[in-house]
N, C-alpha and C positions, 0 to 999 in steps of 0.2 A: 062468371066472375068478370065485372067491370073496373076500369079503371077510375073511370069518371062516371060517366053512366052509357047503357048499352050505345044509346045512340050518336054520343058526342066520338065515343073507344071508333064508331063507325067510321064517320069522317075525318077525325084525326088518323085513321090506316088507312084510307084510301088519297088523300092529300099525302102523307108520307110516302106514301108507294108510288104515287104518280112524279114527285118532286126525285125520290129516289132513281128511280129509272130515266128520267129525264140525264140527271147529273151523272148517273153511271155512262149512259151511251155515249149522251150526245155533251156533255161537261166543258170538252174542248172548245164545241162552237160558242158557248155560250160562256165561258169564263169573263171573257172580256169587260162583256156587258153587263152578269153579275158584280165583279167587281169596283167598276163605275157606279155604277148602282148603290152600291153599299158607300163609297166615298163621298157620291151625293147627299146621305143620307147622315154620314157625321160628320162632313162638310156644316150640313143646314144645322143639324144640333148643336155643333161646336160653335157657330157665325150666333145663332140665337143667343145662347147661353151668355156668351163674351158680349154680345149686344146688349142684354139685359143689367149686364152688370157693368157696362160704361154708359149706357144712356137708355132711354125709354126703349116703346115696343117699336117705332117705326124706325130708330135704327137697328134694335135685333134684327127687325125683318128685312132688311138693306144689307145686313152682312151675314146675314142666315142664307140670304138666295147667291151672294157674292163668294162665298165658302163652300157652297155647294156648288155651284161650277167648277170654280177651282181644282175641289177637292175629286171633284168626279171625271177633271181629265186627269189629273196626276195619277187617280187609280188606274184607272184606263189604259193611260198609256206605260206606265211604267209599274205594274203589276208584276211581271217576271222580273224586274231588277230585284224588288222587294220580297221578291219569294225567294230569288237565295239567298238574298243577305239574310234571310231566314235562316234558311236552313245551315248556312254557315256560319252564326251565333249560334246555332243548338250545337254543330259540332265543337266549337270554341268551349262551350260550357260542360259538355262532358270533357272535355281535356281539362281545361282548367281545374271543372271539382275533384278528376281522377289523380292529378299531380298537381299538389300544393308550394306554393313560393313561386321564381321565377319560370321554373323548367314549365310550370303548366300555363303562362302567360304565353311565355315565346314558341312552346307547342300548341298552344291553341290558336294562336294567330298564322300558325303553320296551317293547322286545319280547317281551319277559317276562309284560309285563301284557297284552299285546295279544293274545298268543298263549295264552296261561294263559284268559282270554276269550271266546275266538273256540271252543276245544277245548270251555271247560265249556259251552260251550250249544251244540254239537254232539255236544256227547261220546259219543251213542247212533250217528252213522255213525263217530266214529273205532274207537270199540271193534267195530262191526260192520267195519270196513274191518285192521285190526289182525288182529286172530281169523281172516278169510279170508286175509289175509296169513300166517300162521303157518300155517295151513292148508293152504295151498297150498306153502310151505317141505316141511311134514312128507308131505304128497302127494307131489311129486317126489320125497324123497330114498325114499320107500316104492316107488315106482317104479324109482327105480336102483336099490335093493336087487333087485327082481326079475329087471330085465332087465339090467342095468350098461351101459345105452344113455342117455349125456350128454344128447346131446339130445331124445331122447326124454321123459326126467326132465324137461328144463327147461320142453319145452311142454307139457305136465300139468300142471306148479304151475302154471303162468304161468295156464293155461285155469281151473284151480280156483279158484285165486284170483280174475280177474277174475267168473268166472260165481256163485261164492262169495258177495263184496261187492256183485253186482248183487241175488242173491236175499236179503241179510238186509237191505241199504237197500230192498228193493221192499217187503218184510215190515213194516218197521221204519214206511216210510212210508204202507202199508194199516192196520196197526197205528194210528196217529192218527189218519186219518182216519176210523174206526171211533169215535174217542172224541170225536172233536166234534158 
């Protein structure tokens, strides 16, 4: 059984599995520069696009490359501020849709802060624990690409990811302890 055809199923499971494992282990080192990456990258789309539609091609490509700096240090460097304000909108949003009118504004701005908080001065195991989680996502499905055995797929991620986030928090926490 292929998904696309035997050989294509081939290297979309070993490109997944190798990407997988990569971001499972090693996710922490390389966040940074992932996400600079990805900023550069709708940086230049966003500068292109807005270029296109205020004047020709050579100022698209004048604010497409001007966007993509920008955009790829703000990722870069402020990546973790953005990852909780993340995650302290998700909690805002389960409070809010959980209690309607005022009580679940003034509570979610509760949880909001609490959680926006609690993330930024963790924020080295969420990103270590996120990354192995994506990691182990991209694991399994590299894994069904190969064998198209469900459960097999699922306890692979499941194993990469937990053994993933135990090795970048063990890392993460030998790492400090080195600097004290």
């Amino acid at each position: 059984m292929a998904i696309i055809s035997p050989d294509i199923d081939l290297i979309i499971g070993i490109v997944l599995l190798l990407i997988g494992l990569v971001l499972a282990f090693f996710g922490k080192l390389i966040w940074a520069m992932m996400m600079s990456l990805i900023g550069a990258l709708i940086g230049g789309l966003l500068g292109y696009i807005i270029g296109m539609l205020l004047g020709g091609w050579i100022f698209a490509i004048i604010l497409s490359l001007v966007l993509a700096i920008l955009l790829s240090m703000v990722f870069g460097y402020m990546v973790e501020l953005g990852l909780a304000l993340i995650l302290g909108l998700m909690g805002f949003a389960l409070v809010w849709l959980t209690f309607p009118g005022t009580a679940g504004i003034v509570g979610g701005v509760i949880v909001l802060a609490i959680i926006f908080a609690v993330a930024y001065y963790f924020i080295e195991e969420v990103v270590a624990g996120a990354t192995a989680l994506i990691g182990g996502i991209l694991t399994g499905a590299g894994v069904f690409f190969l064998t198209f055995d469900l459960g097999l797929s699922i306890g692979v991620g499941l194993m990469i990811f937990v053994t993933g986030a135990l090795v970048q928090i063990f890392a993460l926490r030998k790492h400090r302890m080195r600097r004290r």
